[in-house]
N, C-alpha and C positions, 0 to 999 in steps of 0.2 A: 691318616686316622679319620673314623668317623664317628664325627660326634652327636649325640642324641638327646642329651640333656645338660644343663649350665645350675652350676646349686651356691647360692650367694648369701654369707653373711649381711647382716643389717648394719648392725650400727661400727662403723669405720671403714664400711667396706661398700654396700650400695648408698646409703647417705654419705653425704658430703658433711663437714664440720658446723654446718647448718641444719642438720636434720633433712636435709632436700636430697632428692636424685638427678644427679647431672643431667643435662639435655644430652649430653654424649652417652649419657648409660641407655638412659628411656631410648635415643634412637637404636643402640645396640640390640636392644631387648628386640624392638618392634623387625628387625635384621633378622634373630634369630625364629623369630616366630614362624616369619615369610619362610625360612627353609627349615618349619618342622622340627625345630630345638625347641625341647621342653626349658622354660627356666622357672626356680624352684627358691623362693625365697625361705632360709634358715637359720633359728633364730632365738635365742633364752626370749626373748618375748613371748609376751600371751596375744593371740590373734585377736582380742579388742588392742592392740599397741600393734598389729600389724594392719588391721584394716583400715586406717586414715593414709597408710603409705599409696597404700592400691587404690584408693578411690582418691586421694589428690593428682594421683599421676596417671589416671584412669588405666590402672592394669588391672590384668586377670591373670592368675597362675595357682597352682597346687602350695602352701604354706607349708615349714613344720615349724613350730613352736615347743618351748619350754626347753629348747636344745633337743629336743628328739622323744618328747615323753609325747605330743600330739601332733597328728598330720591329717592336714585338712586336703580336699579337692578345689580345684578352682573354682566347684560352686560352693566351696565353703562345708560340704560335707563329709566328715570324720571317715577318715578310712585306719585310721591307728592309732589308739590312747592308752595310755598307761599312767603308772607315779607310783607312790607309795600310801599306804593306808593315812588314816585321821588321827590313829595311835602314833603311830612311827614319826608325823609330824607334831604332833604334840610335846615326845618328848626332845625333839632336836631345840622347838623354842622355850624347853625349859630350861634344858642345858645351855642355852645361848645367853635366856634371864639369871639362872641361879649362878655361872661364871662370869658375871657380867663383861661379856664381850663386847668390845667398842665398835658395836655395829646397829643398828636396825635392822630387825626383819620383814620379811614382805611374805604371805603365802597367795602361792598362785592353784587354782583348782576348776579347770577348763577356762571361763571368761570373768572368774569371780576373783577380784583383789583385796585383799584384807591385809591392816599394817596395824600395827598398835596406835602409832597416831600420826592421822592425816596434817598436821599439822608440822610435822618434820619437814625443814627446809628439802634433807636428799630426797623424801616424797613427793616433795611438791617438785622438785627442778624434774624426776622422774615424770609425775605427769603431764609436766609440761613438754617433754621430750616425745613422750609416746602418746599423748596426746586422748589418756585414757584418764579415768578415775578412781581411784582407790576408797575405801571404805574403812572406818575405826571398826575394830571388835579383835576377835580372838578365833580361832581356830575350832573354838566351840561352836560358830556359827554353821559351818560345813555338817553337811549331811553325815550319818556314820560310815555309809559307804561311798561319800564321795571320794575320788583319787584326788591327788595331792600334786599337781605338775612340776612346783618346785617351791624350795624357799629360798628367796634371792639376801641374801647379807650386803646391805648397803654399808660400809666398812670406813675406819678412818683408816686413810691410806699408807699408813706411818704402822700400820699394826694389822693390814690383812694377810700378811702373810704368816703372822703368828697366831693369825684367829684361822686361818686354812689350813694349821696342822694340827691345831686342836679339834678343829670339825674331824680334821678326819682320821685323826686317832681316837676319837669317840665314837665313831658313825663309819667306819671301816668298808663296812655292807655298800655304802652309797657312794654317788656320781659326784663329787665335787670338782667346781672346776671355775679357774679366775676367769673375767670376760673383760675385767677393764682393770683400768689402778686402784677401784673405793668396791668393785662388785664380786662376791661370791654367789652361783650358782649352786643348789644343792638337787639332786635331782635324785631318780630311784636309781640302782646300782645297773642296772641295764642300759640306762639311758645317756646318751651322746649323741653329736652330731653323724658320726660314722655309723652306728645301727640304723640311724633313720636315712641316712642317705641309700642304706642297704637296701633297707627294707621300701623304700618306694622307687628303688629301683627296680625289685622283684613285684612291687605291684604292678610296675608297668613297662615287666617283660624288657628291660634296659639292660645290657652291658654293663660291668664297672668300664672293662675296655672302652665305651661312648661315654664317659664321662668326665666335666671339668668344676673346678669347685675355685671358689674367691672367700679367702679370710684373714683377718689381720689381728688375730687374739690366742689367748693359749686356749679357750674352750672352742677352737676351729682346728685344733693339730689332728686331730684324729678322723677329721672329716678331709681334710686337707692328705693324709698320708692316704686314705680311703676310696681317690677318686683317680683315674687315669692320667691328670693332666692340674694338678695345683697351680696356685696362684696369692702368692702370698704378698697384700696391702703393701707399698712404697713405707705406711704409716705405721706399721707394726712393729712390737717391740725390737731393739737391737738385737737380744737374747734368741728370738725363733730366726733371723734371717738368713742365720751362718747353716740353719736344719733342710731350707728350703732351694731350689735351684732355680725356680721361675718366679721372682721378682719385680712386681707392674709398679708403676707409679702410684700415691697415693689416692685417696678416696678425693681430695679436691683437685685431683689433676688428671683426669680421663682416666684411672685406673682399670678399669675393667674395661672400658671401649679401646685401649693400649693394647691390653693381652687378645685381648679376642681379633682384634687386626691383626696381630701377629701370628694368630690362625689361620689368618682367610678366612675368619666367618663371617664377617664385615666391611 
């Protein structure tokens, strides 16, 4: 098999349980370069929570963000955006206020964060992670025709999954999808990891045949079922392990420099 491109979840899969990138990953990466593997960081984060990865670890690579609604080039410029309208997000955080769902909301709109209040502990552990900053206001702030990347539901864990079947018996049309144990993803109904994997692999004339993907969550199964050669996190829930056949060690234990050895890419 040959491979042409590597497309990697963020958080439990190229971070380590520290928010850091192993020295075994970074040397992988810099491995896959020297022979011409594209690797593709992919990601429900918004590209200000992806650019402190790449400039701490001095990389350069093609992003997508929001799980698939934007995708940047490695000089940072837009080759793919989407979401959903200002209306459409307006009424999902109305439904979310008028049911009061034991969640927080987040709306993400290209590089612009807005939460109801910055001042929520999961906002603040949030920007402490990604290393961005979020803004008070409301959804009225946004342009009328800005696109919408997502609204992220920071969730009490005890109740997200009965808040992610009211999302999506109400909002049927849209992309939702869990990414951790407290996080709902709401995106526009075209949007996942698997369209964008698609789609820039058609930008850049790639095979699905050349292609391998790293994730450890349920909003990675479709990018993961999507790619030549999966690679599903050591760390990942019990529930996806038994769907997947290539099983690496976790995100703190060489996980991705494990599989990719077991390539010969490395």
């Amino acid at each position: 098999m040959e491979y042409k491109i590597v497309f990697s979840d963020v958080d439990g899969t190229l971070l380590n349980s520290s928010h850091l990138i192993l020295p075994s990953t970074l040397t992988a990466i810099e491995e896959l370069k020297r022979k011409n593997i594209e690797f593709v960081i992919v990601s429900a984060r918004s590209p200000s929570g992806i650019y402190p990865i790449l400039e701490f670890s001095n990389l350069t690579c093609p992003i997508i963000c929001y799980s698939g609604a934007l995708i940047l080039d490695k000089n940072r410029t837009p080759l793919y955006s989407t979401g959903f309208c200002k209306s459409k997000g307006k009424k999902i955080i109305d439904y979310i206020e008028n049911n009061h769902l034991d969640c927080t909301w987040n709306i993400y709109s290209m590089d612009t964060w807005i939460v109801k209040d910055r001042m929520d502990k999961r906002v603040q552990l949030e920007e402490s992670i990604v290393h961005a900053e979020a803004i008070n206001g409301s959804i009225d702030m946004l342009d009328d025709d800005a696109p919408v990347g997502k609204i992220l539901c920071m969730c009490n864990p005890d109740h997200i999954l009965n808040i992610e079947q009211q999302l999506r018996s109400a909002f049927p049309e849209l992309s939702i999808a869990k990414s951790s144990a407290t996080l709902l993803e709401i995106m526009a109904g075209s949007v996942n990891k698997s369209t964008a994997v698609k789609k820039l692999c058609n930008i850049l004339n790639i095979s699905l045949e050349n292609t391998i993907a790293f994730g450890d969550n349920y909003n990675d199964v479709e990018m993961l079922n999507t790619v030549a050669t999966p690679f599903l996190m050591g760390n990942a829930p019990i529930e996806l392990k038994s769907a997947f056949k290539n099983i690496t060690s976790d995100n703190d234990n060489d996980g991705i420099a494990k599989a990719l050895t077991s390539l010969n890419l490395i």
